[in-house]
Backbone as ProteinMPNN parsed JSONL, in Angstrom:
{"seq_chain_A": "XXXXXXXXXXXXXXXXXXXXXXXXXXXXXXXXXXXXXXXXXXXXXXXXXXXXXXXXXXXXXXXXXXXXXXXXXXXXXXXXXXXXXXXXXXXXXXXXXXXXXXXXXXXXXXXXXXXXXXXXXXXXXXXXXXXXXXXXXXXXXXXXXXXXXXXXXXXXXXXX", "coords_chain_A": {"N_chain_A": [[39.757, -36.476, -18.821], [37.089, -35.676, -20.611], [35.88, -34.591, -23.968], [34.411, -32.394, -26.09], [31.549, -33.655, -28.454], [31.45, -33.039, -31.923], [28.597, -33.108, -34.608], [27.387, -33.193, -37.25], [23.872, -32.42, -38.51], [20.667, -32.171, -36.094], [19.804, -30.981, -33.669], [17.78, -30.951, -31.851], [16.733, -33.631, -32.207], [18.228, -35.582, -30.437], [20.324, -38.701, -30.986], [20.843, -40.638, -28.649], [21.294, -42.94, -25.996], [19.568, -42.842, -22.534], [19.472, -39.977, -20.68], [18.884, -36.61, -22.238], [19.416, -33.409, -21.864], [18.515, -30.793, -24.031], [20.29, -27.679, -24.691], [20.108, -24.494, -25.146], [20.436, -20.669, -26.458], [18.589, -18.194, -25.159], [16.858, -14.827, -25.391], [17.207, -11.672, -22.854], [14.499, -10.202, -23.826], [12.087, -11.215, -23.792], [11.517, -12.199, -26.521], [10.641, -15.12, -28.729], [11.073, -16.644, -31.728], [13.035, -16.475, -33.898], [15.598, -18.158, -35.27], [17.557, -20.94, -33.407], [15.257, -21.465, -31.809], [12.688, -21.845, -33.558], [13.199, -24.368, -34.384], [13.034, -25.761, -31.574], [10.526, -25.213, -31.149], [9.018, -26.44, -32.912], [9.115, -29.238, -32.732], [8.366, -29.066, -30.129], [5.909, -27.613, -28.051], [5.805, -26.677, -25.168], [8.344, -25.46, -24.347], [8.442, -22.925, -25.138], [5.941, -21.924, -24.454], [6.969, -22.193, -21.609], [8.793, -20.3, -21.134], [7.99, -17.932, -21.868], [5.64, -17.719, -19.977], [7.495, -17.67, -17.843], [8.723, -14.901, -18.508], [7.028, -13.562, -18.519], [6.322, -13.393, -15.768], [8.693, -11.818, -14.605], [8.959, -10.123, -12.448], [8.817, -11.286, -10.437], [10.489, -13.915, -9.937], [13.128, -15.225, -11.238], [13.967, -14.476, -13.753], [15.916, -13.569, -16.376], [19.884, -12.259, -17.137], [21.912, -15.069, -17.314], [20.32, -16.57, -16.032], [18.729, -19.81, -16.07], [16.182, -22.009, -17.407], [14.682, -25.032, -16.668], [12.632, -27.225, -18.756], [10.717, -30.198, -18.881], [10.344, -32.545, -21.602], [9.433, -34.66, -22.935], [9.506, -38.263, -21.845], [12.679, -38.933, -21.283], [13.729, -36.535, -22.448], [14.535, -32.906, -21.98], [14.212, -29.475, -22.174], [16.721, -26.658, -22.102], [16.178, -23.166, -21.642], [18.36, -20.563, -21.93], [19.373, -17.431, -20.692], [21.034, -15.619, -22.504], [21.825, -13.033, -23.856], [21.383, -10.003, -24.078], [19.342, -8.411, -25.301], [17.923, -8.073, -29.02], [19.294, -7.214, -31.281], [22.159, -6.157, -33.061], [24.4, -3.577, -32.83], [25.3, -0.518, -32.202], [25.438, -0.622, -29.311], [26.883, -3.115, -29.4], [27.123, -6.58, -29.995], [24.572, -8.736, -29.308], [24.873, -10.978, -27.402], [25.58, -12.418, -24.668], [28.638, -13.094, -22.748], [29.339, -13.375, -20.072], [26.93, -13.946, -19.096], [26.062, -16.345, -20.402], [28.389, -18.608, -19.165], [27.245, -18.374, -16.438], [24.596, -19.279, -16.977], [25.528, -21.875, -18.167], [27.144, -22.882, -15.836], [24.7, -23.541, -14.438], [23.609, -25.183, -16.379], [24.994, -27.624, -15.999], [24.928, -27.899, -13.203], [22.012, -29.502, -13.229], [21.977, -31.286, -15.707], [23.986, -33.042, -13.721], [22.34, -33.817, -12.164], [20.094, -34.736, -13.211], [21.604, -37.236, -14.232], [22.362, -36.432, -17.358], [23.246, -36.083, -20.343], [24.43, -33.151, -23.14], [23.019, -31.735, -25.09], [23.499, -29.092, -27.926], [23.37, -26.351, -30.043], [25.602, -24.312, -32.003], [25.966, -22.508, -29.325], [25.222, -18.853, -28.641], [25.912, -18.133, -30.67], [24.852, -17.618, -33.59], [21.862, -15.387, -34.019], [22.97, -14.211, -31.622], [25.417, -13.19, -32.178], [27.857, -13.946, -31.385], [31.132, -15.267, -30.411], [32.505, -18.656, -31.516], [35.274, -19.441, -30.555], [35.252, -17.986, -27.641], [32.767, -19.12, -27.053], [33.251, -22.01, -26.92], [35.592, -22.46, -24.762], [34.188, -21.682, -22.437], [32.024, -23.811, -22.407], [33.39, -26.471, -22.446], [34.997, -25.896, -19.503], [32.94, -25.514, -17.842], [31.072, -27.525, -18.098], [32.104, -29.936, -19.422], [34.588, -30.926, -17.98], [34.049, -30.914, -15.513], [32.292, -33.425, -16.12], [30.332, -33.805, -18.077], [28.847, -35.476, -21.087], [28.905, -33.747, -23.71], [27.137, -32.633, -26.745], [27.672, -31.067, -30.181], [25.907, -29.611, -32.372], [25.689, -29.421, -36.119], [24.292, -27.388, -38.154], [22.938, -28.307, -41.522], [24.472, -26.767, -44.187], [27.733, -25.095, -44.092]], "CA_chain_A": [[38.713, -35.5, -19.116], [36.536, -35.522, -21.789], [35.675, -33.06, -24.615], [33.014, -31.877, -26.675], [31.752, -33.935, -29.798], [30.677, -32.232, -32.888], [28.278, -33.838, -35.262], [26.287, -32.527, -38.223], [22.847, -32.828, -37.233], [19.928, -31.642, -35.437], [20.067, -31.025, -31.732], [16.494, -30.777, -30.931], [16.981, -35.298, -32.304], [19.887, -36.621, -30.025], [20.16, -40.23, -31.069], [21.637, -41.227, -27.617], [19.996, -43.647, -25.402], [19.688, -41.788, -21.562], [18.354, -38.407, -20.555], [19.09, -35.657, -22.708], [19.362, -32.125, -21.67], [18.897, -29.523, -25.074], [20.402, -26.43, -24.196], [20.059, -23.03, -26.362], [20.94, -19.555, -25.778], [17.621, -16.823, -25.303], [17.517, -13.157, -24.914], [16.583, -11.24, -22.184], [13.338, -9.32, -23.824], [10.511, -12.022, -24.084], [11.218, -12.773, -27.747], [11.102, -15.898, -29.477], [10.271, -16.937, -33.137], [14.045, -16.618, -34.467], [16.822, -18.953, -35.127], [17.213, -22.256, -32.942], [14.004, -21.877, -31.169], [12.381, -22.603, -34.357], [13.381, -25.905, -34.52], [12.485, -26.474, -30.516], [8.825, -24.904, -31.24], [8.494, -27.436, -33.812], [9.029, -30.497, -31.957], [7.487, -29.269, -28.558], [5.026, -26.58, -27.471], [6.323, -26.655, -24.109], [9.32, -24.589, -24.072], [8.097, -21.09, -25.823], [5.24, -21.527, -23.54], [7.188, -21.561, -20.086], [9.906, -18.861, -21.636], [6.912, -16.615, -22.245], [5.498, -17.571, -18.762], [8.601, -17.299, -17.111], [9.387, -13.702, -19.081], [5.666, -12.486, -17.882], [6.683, -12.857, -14.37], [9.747, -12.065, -14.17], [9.079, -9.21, -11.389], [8.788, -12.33, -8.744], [11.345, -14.699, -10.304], [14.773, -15.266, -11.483], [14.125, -14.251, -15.22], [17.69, -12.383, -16.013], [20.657, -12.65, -17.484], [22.466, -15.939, -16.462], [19.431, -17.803, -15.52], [18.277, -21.297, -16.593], [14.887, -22.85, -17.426], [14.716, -26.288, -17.235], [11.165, -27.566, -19.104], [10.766, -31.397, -19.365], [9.361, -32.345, -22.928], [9.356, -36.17, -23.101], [10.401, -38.917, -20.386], [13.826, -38.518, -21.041], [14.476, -35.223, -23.133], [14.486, -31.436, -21.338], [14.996, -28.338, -22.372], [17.264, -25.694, -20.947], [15.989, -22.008, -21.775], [19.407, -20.009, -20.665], [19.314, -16.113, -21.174], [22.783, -15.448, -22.634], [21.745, -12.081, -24.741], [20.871, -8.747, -23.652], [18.221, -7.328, -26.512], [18.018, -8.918, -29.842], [20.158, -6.631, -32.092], [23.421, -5.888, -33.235], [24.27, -2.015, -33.182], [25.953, 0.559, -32.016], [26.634, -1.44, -28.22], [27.672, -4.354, -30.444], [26.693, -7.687, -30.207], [23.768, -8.894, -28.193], [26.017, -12.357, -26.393], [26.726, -11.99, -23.292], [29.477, -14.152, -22.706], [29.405, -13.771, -18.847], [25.419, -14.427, -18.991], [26.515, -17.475, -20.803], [29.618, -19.135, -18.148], [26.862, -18.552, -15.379], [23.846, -20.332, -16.899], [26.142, -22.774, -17.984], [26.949, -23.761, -14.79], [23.663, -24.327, -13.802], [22.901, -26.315, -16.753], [25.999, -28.772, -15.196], [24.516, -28.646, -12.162], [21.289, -29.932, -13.248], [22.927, -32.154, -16.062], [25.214, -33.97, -13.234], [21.306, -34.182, -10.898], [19.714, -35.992, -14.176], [22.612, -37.977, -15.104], [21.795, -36.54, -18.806], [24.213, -35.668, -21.908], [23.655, -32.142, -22.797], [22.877, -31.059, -26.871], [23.187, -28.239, -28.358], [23.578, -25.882, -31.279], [26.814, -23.218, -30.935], [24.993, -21.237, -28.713], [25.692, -17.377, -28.503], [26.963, -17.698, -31.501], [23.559, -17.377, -34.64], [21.465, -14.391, -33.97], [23.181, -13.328, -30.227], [26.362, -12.784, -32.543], [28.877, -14.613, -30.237], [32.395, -16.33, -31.471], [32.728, -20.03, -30.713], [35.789, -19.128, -29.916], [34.538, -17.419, -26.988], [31.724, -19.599, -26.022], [33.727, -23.327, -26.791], [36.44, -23.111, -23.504], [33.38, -21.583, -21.128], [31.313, -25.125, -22.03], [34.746, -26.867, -21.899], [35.444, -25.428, -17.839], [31.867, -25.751, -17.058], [30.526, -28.992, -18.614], [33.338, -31.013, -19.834], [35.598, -30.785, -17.173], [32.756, -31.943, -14.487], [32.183, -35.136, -16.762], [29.057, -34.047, -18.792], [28.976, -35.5, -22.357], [28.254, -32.674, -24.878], [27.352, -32.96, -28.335], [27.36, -29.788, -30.444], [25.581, -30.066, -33.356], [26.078, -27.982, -36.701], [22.887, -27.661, -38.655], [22.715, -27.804, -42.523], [25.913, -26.428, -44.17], [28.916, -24.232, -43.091]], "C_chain_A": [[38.169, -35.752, -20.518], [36.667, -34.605, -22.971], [34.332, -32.872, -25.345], [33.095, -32.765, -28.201], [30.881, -33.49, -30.597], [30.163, -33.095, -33.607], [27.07, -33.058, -35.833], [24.722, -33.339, -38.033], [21.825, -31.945, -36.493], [19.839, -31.928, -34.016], [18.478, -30.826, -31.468], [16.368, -32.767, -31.677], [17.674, -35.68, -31.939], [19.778, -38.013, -30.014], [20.847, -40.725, -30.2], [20.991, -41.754, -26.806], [20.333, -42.251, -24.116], [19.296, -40.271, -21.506], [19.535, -37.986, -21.028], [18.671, -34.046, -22.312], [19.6, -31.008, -22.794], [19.211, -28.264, -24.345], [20.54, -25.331, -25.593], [20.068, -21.714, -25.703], [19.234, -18.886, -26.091], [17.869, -15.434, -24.748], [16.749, -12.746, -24.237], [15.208, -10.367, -22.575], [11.832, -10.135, -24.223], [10.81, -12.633, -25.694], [12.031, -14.238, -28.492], [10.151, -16.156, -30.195], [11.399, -16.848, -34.029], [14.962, -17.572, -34.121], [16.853, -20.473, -34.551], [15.896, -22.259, -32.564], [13.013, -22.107, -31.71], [12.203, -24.03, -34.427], [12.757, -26.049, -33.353], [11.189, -26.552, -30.847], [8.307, -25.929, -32.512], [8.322, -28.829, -33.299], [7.718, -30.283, -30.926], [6.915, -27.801, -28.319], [5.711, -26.039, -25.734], [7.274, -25.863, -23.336], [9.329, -23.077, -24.166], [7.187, -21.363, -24.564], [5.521, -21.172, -21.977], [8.326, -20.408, -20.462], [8.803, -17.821, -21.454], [6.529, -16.401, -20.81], [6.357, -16.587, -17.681], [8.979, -15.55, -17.419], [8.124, -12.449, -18.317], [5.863, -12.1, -16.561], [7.751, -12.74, -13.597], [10.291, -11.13, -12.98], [9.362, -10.091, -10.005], [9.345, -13.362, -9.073], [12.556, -14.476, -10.948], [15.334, -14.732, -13.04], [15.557, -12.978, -15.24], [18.634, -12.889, -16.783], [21.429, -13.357, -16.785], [21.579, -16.666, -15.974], [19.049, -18.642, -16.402], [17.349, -21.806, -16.195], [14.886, -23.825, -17.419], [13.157, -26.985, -17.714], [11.053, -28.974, -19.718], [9.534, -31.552, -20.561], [9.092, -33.757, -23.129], [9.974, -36.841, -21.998], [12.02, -38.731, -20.287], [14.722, -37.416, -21.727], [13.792, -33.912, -21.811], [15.089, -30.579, -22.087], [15.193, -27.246, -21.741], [17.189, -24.811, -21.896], [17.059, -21.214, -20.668], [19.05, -18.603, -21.174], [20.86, -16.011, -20.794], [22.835, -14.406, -23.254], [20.898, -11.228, -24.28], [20.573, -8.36, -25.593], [18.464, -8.729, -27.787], [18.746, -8.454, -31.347], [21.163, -5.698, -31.976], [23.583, -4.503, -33.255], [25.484, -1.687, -32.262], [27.111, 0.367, -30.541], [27.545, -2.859, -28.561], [26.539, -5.244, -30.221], [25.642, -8.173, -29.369], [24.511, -9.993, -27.04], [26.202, -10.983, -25.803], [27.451, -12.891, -22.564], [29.437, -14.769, -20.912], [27.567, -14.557, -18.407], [25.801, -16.137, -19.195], [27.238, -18.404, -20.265], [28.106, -19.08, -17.024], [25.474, -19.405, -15.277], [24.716, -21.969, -17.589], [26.399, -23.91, -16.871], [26.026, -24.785, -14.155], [22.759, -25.384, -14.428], [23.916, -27.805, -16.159], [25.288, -29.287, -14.058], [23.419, -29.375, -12.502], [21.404, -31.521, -14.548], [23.326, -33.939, -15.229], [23.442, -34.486, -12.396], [20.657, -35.171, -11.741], [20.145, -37.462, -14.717], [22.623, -37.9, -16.54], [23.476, -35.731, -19.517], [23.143, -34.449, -22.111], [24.013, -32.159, -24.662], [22.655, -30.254, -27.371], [23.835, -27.458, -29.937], [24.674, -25.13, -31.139], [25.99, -22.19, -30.827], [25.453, -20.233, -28.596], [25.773, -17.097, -29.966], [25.834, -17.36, -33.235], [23.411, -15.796, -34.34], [22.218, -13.25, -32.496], [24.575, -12.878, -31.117], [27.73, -13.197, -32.413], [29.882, -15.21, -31.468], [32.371, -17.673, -30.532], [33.92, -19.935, -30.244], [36.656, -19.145, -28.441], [33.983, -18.258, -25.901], [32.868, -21.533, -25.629], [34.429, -23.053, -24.977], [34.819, -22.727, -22.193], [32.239, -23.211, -21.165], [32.481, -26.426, -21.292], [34.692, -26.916, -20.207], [33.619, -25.95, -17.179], [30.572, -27.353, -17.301], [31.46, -30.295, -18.284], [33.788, -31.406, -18.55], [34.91, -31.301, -15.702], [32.003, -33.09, -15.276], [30.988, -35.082, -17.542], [29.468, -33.965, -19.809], [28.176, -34.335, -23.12], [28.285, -32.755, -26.208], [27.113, -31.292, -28.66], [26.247, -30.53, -31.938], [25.629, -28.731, -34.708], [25.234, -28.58, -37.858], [22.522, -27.461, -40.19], [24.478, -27.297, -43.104], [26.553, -25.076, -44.099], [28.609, -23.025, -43.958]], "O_chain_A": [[38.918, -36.019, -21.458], [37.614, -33.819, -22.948], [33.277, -33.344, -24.921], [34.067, -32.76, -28.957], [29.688, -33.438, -30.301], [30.833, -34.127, -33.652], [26.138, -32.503, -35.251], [24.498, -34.46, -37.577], [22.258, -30.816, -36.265], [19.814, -33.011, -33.432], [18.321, -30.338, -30.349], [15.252, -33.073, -31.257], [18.305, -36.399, -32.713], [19.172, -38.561, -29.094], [21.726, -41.444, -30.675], [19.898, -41.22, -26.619], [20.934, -41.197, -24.324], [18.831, -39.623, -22.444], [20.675, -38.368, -20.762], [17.531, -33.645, -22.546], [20.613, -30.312, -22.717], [18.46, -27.836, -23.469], [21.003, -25.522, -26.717], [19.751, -21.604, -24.519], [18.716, -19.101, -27.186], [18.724, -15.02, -23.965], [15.571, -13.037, -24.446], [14.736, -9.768, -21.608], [10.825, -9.698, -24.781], [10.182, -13.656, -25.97], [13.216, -14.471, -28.728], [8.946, -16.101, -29.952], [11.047, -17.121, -35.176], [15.199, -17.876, -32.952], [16.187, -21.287, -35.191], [15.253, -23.189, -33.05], [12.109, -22.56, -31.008], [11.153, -24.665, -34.514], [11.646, -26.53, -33.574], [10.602, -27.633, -30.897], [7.128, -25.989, -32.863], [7.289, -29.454, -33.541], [6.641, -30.873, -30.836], [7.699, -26.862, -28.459], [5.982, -24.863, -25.488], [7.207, -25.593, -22.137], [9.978, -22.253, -23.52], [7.71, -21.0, -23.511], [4.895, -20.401, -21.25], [8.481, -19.583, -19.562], [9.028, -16.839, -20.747], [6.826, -15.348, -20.246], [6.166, -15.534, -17.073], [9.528, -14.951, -16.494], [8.175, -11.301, -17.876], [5.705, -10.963, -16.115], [7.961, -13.189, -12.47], [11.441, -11.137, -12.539], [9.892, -9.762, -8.944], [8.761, -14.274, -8.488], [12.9, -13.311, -11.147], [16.489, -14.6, -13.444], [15.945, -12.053, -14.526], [18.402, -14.012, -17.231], [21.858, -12.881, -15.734], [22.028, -17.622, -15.341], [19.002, -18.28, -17.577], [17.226, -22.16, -15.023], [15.199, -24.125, -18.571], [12.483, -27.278, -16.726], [11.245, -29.085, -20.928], [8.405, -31.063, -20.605], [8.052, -33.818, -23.785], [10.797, -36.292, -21.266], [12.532, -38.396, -19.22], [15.948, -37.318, -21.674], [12.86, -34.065, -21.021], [16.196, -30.715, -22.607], [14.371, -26.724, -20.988], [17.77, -25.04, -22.957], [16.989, -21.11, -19.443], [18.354, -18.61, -22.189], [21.564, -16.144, -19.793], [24.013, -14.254, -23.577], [19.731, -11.545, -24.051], [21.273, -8.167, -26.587], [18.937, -9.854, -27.62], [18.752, -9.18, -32.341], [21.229, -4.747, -31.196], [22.637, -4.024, -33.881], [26.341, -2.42, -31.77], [28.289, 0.662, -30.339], [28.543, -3.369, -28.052], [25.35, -4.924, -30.225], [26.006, -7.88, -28.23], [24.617, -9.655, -25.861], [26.521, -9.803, -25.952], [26.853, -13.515, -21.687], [29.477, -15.932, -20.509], [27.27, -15.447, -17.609], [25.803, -16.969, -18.287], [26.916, -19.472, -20.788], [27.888, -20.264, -16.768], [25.083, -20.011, -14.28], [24.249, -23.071, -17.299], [26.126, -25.11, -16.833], [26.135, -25.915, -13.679], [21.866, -26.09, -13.959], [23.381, -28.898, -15.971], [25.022, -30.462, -13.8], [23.664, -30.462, -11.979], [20.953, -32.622, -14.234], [23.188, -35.111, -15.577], [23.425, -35.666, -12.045], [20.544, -36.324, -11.327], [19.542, -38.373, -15.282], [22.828, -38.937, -17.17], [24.398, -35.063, -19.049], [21.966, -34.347, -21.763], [25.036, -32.525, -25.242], [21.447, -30.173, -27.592], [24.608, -28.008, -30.722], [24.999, -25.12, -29.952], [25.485, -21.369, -31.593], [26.633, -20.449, -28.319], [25.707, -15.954, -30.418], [26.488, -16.693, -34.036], [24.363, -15.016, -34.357], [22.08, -12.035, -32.36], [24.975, -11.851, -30.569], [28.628, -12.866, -33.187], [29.719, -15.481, -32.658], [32.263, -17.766, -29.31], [33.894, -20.453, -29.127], [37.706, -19.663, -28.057], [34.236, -18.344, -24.699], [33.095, -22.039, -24.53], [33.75, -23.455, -24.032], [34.543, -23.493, -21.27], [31.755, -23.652, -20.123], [32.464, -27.017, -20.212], [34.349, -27.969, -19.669], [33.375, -26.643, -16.191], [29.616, -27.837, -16.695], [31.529, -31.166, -17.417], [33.211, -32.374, -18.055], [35.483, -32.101, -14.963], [30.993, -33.559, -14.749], [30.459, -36.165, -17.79], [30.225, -33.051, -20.135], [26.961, -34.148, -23.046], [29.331, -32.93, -26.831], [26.622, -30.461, -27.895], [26.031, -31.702, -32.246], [25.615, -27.52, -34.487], [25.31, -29.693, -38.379], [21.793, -26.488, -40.379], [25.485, -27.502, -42.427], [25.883, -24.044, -44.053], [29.18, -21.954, -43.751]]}, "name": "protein", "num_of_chains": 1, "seq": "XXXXXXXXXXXXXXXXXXXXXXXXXXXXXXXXXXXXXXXXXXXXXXXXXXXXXXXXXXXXXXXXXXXXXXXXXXXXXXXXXXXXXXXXXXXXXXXXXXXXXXXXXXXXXXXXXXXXXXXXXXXXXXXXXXXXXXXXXXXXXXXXXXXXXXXXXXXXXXXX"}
């Protein structure tokens, strides 16, 4: 079995030849303009625009906690828009992560992952603005990545 390799670094640049799958955590209420998705919206237009799409109609689609966007941005990069965070602040119900949101789009970034043949890159998701402990999120990529043979890089952005 594999494991997960960490490397300081920007995850929206994976210097790996082969398709790349970015994955990042979003929150269930339409909003982005904080945290990782910064960095994506800088590279590529592409991704805010089907999140937003996707969030507009989400009366006749899958938009939800636990679902996964996949939005191709170059011939061999994609990015996976997962909703892993109910609201976008910390209070009184706690933390926005939702850990089980998180284990179930997981999966489905594996499945789509194992359909690409791509290495998946990301930032520690849940864990910035949704509040999350790596913890937490590390064994659910572990069980649902790793462990079905997809290489994962984490990447940790700037310093600790």
């Amino acid at each position: 079995m594999g494991e997960i390799t960490y490397i300081r670094g920007d995850a929206t640049a994976p210097s790996v030849k082969g398709t790349k799958l970015i994955a990042h955590v979003c929150n269930d209420l339409g909003g982005w303009g904080k945290g990782f998705v910064v960095a994506v919206s800088r590279r590529w237009d592409e991704p805010e625009a089907a999140y937003r799409a996707w969030h507009r109609g989400r009366a006749s689609n899958d938009f939800g906690l636990g679902a996964a966007q996949f939005v191709q941005v170059e011939p061999y990069v994609w990015v996976a828009n997962m909703i892993g965070q109910r609201g976008i602040r910390s209070g009184s119900k706690g933390v926005p992560v939702r850990y089980e949101a998180i284990d179930v789009a997981l999966g489905r970034l594996a499945d789509k992952a194992l359909e690409l043949n791509a290495s998946v890159h990301m930032p520690r998701i849940g864990c910035g603005l949704a509040g999350g402990k790596w913890s937490r999120v590390e064994p659910l990529i572990v069980e649902r990545l790793v462990k079905r043979g997809v290489a994962v890089t984490v990447y940790d952005h700037g310093e600790d």
